[in-house]
Backbone as CSV, one residue per row, in Angstrom:
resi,resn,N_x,N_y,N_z,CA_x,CA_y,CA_z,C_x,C_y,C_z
1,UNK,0.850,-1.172,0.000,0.000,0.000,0.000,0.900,1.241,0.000
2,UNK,0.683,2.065,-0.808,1.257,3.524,-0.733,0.960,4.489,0.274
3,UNK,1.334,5.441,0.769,1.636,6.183,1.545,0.366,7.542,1.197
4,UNK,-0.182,7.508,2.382,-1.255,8.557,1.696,-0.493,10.341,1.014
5,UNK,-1.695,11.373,0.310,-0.358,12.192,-0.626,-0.337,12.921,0.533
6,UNK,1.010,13.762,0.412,0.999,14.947,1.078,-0.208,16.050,1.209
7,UNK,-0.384,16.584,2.015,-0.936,18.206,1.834,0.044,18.862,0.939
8,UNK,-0.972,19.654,0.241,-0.636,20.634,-1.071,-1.038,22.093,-0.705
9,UNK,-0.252,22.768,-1.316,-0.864,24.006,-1.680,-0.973,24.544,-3.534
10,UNK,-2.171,25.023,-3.549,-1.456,25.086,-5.076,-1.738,26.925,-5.183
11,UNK,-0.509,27.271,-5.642,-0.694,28.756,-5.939,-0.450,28.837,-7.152
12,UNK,-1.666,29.757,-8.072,-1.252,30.249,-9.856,-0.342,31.369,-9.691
13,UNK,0.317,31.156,-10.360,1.486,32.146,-11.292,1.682,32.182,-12.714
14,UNK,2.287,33.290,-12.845,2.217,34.010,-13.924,3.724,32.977,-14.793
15,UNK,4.823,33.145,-13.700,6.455,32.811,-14.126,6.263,31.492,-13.439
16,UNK,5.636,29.884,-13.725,6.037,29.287,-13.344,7.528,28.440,-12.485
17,UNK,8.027,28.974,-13.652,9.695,28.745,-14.016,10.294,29.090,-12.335
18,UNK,10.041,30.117,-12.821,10.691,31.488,-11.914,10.442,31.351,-10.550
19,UNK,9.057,31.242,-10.439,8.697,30.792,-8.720,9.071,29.656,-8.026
20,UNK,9.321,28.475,-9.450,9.609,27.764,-8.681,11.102,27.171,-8.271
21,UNK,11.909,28.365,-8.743,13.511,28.591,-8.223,13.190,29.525,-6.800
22,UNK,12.196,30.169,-6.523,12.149,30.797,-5.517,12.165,30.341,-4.733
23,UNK,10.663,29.561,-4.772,10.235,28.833,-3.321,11.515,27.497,-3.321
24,UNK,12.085,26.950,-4.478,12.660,25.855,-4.167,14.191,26.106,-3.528
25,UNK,14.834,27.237,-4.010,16.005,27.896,-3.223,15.732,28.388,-1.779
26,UNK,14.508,29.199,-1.324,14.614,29.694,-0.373,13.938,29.094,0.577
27,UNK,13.482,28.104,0.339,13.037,26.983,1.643,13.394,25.697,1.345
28,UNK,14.038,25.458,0.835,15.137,24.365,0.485,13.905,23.178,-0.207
29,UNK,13.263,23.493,-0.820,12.608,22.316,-1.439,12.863,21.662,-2.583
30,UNK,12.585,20.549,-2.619,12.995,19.808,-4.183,11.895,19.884,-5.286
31,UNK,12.419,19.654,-6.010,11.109,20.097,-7.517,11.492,18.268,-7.684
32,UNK,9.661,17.778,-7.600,9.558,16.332,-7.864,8.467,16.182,-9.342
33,UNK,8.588,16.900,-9.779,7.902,17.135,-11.142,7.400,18.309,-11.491
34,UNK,7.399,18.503,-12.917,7.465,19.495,-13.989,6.732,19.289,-15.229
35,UNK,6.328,20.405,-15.714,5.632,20.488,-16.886,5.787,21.222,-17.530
36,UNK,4.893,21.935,-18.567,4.930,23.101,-19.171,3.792,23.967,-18.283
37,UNK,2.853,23.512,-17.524,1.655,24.213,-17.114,2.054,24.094,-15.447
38,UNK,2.718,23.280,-14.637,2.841,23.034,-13.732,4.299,22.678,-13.253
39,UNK,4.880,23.044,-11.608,5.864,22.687,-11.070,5.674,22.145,-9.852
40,UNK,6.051,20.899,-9.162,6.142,20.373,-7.981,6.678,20.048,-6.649
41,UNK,6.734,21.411,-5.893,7.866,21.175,-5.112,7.982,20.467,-3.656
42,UNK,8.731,19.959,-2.881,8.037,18.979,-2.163,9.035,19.226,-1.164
43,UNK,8.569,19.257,0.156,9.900,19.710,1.640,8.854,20.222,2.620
44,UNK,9.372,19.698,3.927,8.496,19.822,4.973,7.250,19.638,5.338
45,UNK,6.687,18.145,4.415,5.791,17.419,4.799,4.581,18.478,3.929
46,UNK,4.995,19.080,2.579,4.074,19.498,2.179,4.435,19.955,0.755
47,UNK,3.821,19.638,-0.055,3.881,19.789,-1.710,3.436,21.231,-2.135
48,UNK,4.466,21.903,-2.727,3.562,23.165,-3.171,3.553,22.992,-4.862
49,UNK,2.424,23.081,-5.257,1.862,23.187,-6.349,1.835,24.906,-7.211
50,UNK,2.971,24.824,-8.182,2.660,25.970,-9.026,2.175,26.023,-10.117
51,UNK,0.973,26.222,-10.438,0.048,26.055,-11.765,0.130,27.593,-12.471
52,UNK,0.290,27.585,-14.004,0.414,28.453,-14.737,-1.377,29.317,-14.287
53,UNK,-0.833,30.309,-14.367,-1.987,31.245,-14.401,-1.889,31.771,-15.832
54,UNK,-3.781,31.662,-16.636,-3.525,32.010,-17.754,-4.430,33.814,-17.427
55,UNK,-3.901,34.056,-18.558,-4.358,35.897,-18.497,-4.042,36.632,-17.470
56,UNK,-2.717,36.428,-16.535,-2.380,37.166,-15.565,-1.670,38.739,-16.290
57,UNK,-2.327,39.553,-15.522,-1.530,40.989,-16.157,-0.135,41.135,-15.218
58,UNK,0.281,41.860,-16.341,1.876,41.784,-15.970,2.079,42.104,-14.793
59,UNK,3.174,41.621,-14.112,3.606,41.642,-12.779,4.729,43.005,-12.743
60,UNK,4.094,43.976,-11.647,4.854,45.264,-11.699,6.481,45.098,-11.293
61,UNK,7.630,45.355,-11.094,8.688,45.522,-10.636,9.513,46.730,-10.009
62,UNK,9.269,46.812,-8.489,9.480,45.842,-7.963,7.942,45.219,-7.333
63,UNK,6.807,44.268,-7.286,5.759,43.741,-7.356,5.120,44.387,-6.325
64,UNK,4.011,44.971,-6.360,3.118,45.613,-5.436,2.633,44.124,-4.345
65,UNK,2.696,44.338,-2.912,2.481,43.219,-2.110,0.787,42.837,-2.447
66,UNK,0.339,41.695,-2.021,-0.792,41.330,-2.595,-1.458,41.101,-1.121
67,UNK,-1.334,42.002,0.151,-1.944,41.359,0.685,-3.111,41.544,1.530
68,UNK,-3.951,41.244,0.913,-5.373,41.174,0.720,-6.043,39.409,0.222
69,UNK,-4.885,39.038,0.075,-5.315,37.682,0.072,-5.879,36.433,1.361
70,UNK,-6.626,35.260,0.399,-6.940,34.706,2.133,-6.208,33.872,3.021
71,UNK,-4.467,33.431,1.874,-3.890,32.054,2.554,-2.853,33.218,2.474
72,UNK,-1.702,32.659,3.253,-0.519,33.168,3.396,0.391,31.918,3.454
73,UNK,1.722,31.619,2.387,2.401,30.691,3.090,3.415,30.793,3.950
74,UNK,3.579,29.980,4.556,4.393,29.791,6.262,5.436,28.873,6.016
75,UNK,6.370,29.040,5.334,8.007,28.440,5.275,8.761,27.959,6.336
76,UNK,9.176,26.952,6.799,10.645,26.731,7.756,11.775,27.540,7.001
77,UNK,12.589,27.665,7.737,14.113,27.649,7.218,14.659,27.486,8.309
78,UNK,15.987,27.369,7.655,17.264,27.109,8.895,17.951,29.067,9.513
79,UNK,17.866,29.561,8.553,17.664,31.332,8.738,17.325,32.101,8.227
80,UNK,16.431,33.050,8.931,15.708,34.351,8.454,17.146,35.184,7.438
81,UNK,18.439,35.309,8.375,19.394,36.473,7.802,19.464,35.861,6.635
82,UNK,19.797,34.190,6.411,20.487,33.511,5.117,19.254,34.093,3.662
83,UNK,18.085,33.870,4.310,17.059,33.994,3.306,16.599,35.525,3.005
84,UNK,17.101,36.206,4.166,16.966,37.642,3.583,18.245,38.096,2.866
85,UNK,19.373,37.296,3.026,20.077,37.487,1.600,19.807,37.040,0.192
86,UNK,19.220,36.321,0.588,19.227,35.700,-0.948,18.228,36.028,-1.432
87,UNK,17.152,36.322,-1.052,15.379,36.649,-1.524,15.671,37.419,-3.183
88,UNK,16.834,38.675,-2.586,16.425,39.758,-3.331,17.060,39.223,-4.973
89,UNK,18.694,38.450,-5.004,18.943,37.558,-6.276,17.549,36.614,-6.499
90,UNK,17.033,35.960,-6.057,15.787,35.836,-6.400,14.700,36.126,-7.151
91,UNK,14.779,37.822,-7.166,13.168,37.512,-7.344,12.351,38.497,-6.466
92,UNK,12.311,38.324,-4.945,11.369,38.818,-4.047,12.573,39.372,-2.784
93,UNK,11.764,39.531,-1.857,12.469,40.497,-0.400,11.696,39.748,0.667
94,UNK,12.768,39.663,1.629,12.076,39.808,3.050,12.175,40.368,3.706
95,UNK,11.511,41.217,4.511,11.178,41.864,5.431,12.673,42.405,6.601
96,UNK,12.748,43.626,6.845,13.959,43.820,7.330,13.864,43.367,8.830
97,UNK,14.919,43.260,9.773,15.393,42.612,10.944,14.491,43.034,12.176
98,UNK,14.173,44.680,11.933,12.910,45.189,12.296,11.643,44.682,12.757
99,UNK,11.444,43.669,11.523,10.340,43.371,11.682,9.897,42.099,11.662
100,UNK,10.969,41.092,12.184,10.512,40.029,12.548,10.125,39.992,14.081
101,UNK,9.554,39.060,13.913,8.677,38.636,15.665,8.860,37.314,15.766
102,UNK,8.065,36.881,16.976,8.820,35.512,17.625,7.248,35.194,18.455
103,UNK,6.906,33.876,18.262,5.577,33.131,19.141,6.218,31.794,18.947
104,UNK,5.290,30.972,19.744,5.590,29.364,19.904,6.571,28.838,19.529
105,UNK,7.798,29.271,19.927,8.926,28.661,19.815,9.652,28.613,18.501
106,UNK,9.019,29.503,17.536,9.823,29.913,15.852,9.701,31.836,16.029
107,UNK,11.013,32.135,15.212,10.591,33.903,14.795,10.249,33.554,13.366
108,UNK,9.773,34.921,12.716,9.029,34.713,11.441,9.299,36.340,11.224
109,UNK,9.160,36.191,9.839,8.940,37.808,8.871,8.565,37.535,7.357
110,UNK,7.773,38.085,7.147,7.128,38.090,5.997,7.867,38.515,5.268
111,UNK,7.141,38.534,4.015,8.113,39.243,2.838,6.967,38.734,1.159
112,UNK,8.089,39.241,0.501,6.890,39.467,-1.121,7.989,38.539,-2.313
113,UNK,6.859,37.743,-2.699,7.821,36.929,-3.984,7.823,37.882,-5.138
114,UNK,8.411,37.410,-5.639,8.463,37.436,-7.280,7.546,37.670,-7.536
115,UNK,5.998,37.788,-7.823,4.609,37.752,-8.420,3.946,38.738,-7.260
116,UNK,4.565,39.267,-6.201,3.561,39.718,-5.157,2.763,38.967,-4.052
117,UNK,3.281,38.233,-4.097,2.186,37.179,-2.744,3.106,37.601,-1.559
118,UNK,2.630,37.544,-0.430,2.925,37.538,0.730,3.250,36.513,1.388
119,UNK,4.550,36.026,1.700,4.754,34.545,2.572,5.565,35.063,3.577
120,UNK,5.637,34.159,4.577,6.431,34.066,5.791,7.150,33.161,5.887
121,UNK,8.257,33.519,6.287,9.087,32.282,6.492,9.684,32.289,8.166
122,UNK,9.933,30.997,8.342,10.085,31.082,10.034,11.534,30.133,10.421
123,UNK,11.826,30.625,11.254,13.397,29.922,12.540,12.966,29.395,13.197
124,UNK,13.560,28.577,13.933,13.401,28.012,15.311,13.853,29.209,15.748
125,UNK,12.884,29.464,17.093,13.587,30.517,18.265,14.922,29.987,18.941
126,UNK,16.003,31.089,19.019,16.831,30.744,19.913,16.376,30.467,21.551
């Protein structure tokens, strides 16, 4: 018997490609399949799904934050500083040192991809 699937998220985008060097560099996930319409990335007990969005209007630069939306994603990492270096070769930004915070035993700071979505990514608290 197989293993039931992971939880997914699936977010449309505009730059398949593109997002999914984001999310897969900056939360260390692996890409377990690919398409032309779709990318699969898979780490921390959860699959994120990037499906081509068709008729998306162009994405501004540097991307107006989107958030007004109803999901937000919530990233591990091993560090906030490592990933606020790298965000910006990327693609997107995170949030300056300012403005991270700290609950249940992780800190966290948001920040804006490539396309404008709003995610968080989180530490273990020292």
């Amino acid at each position: 018997m197989s293993p039931p699937p992971l939880p997914a998220l699936v977010l449309f985008v505009a730059d398949v490609s593109g997002m999914a060097r984001f999310y897969g560099q900056l939360a260390g996930m692996t890409k377990v399949h690919a398409d032309e319409e779709h990318v699969v990335l898979e780490g921390h007990g959860l699959q994120l799904v990037l499906h081509k969005l068709r008729g998306e209007p162009a994405v501004e630069q540097p991307p107006e934050p989107r958030e007004d939306c109803y999901l937000k994603l919530c990233l591990p990492v091993a560090s906030l500083a490592a990933a606020r270096a790298a965000a910006p070769a990327l693609g997107g930004r995170l949030g300056p040192v300012e403005r991270e915070w700290e609950a249940r035993g992780f800190r966290a700071c948001d920040g804006v991809d490539p396309e404008g979505n709003v995610y968080q990514l989180r530490e273990r608290a020292p």
